[in-house]
Phi, psi and omega in degrees: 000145184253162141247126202200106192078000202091358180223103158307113179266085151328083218255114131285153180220078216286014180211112157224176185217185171188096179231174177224107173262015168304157172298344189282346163281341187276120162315286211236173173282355164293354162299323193289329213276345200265346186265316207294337160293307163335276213303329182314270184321295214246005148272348151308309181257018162218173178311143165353288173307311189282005185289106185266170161301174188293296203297330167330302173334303187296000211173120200227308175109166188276003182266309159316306188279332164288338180298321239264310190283308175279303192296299189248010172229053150060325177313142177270295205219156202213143171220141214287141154242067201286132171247107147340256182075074152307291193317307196309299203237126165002288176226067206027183216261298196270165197248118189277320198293331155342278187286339165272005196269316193305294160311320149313320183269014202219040200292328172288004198219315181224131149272114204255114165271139172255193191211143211222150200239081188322355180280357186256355163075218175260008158274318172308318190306312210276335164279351151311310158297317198267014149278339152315315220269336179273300181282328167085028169267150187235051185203198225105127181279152186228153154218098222261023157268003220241136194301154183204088197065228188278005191261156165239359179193196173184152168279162162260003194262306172323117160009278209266009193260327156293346156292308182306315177302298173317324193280309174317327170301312174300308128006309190123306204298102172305305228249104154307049196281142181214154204272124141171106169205193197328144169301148173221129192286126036258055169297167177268163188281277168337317170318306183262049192296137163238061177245023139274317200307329169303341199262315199279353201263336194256341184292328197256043195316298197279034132252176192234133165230133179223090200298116136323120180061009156059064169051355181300128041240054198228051204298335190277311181284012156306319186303298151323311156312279214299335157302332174249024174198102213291001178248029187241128172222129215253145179251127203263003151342125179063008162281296196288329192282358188284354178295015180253300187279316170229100212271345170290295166287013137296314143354289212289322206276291190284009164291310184311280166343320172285318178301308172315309196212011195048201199274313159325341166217063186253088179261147155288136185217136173243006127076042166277114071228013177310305184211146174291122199303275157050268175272018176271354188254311167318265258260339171254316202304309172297316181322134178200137168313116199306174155277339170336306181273079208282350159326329206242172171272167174277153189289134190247150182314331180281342174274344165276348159313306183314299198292338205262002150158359168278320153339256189314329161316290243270330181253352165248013153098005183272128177310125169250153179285118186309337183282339179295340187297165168279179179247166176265154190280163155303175152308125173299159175306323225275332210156141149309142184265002169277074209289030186266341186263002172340301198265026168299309212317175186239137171271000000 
């Protein structure tokens, strides 16, 4: 919990990771080339104080990260969004048995999502299931740049990516996070294009998609998606530190969200260990539209609750301290917050 002023914060910290990108892991130079865009973003977008070393970087462990999130960074609950990279790393980038061992012994505190690649066929399917069957998630990261033999990308819209969306239906598994944002190198740009998202969203009313990184550096049309289609939701990963290097277009980027699509389907992500909750949660708490930029309205403390971890309670079910809560809202103009009611909505 954050406190600030008299107003008690809930904090979720809805995209976090725990990988080991050392060199004894790295396949190729392309492990390097993919950590070393990581440390770029993230010795570029943040303060000074907050800057690790390289080798630190490379690797943090599962004791660094309950320090870095519950001790000093204010997090209630925090959930794994783990990226594969096989073609890179040995024994992939984010570390799954890791991060589920760590989230088992931590259930009130961590959540573990997994990931799943539709280029692995019906043999992927069946590890899918006997990975449910272990873990029980009711979440999953997608990365639909990320390399698979001669292939460089893949849609969500492909065939066998709808069998995998289906299976997930069956399953439990709701809540869809899917990468698309800024390119990481040598990923293609392209790859994480967020105009499947429009198709599968409207096939899939009873899953939740929680576009990563609001689509940048392609925020308007996520906007355009995510306003017509009430299971679309945006995760402000890579978004929040410019509120450091450039708070003016961060202004424009979450004005733009509010406008579009309100404060209900906003999550605060700090896309640790890219960057730490700690000052990023200062720092949005502090945050306010300049005035100049009169387009846009000013951010009010309830909206920044929602965004800063109640929104991502409410969808993955996590218990709040009743004094932390909101009274509950209307529907927004944007859509019903319900997508069973999708096809209710209004233009």
């Amino acid at each position: 919990m954050y406190t600030k002023n008299g107003e008690n914060y809930f904090i979720v910290d809805a995209h976090i990771a725990l990988w080991d990108a050392r060199p004894e892991n790295q396949r190729n130079v392309h492990g390097k080339q993919f950590i070393d865009c990581f440390y770029d973003y993230h010795r570029n977008l943040s303060p000074e104080s907050e800057v690790w070393t390289y080798e630190e970087y490379l690797y943090q462990g599962g004791q660094r990260l309950m320090k870095d999130l519950f001790e000093d960074g204010y997090v209630d609950h925090a959930i794994f969004q783990p990226a594969a990279l096989t073609e890179f790393y040995a024994n992939g980038f984010g570390q799954t048995q890791e991060a589920y061992e760590l989230a088992r012994a931590n259930p009130g505190k961590l959540t573990y999502n997994h990931n799943f690649d539709p280029r692995n066929g019906e043999q992927g399917l069946d590890q899918l299931r006997a990975d449910h069957e272990q873990m029980k998630f009711t979440g999953v990261k997608l990365y639909t740049a990320e390399w698979h033999g001669d292939s460089r990308g893949w849609k969500l819209t492909d065939p066998w990516s709808y069998r995998y969306l289906e299976e997930c239906r069956k399953l439990g598994v709701t809540n869809i996070h899917v990468h698309k944002g800024p390119t990481i190198r040598p990923l293609d740009r392209d790859a994480f294009d967020v105009a499947d998202i429009d198709a599968v969203a409207t096939d899939f009313t009873d899953l939740n998609f929680i576009v990563e990184h609001v689509g940048l550096p392609r925020l308007e049309d996520f906007c355009w998606i995510a306003t017509q289609e009430p299971n679309v939701y945006g995760g402000l990963a890579v978004a929040m530190p410019f509120m450091h290097t450039r708070p003016r277009y961060f202004a424009q980027i979450l004005g733009e969200l509010l406008y579009w699509i309100g404060e209900d389907r906003i999550f605060f992500s700090s896309d640790y260990a890219i960057w730490t909750p700690k000052w990023l949660v200062e720092k949005f708490v502090d945050f306010q539209i300049p005035a100049d930029l009169t387009e846009y309205a000013p951010i009010t403390t309830e909206q920044k609750k929602k965004i800063l971890g109640l929104n991502a309670a409410k969808m993955y079910g996590i218990e709040v301290p009743a004094e932390l809560r909101l009274p509950e809202a209307d529907t927004t103009e944007s859509g019903p917050r319900d997508p069973a009611a999708a096809d209710l909505a209004t233009v």
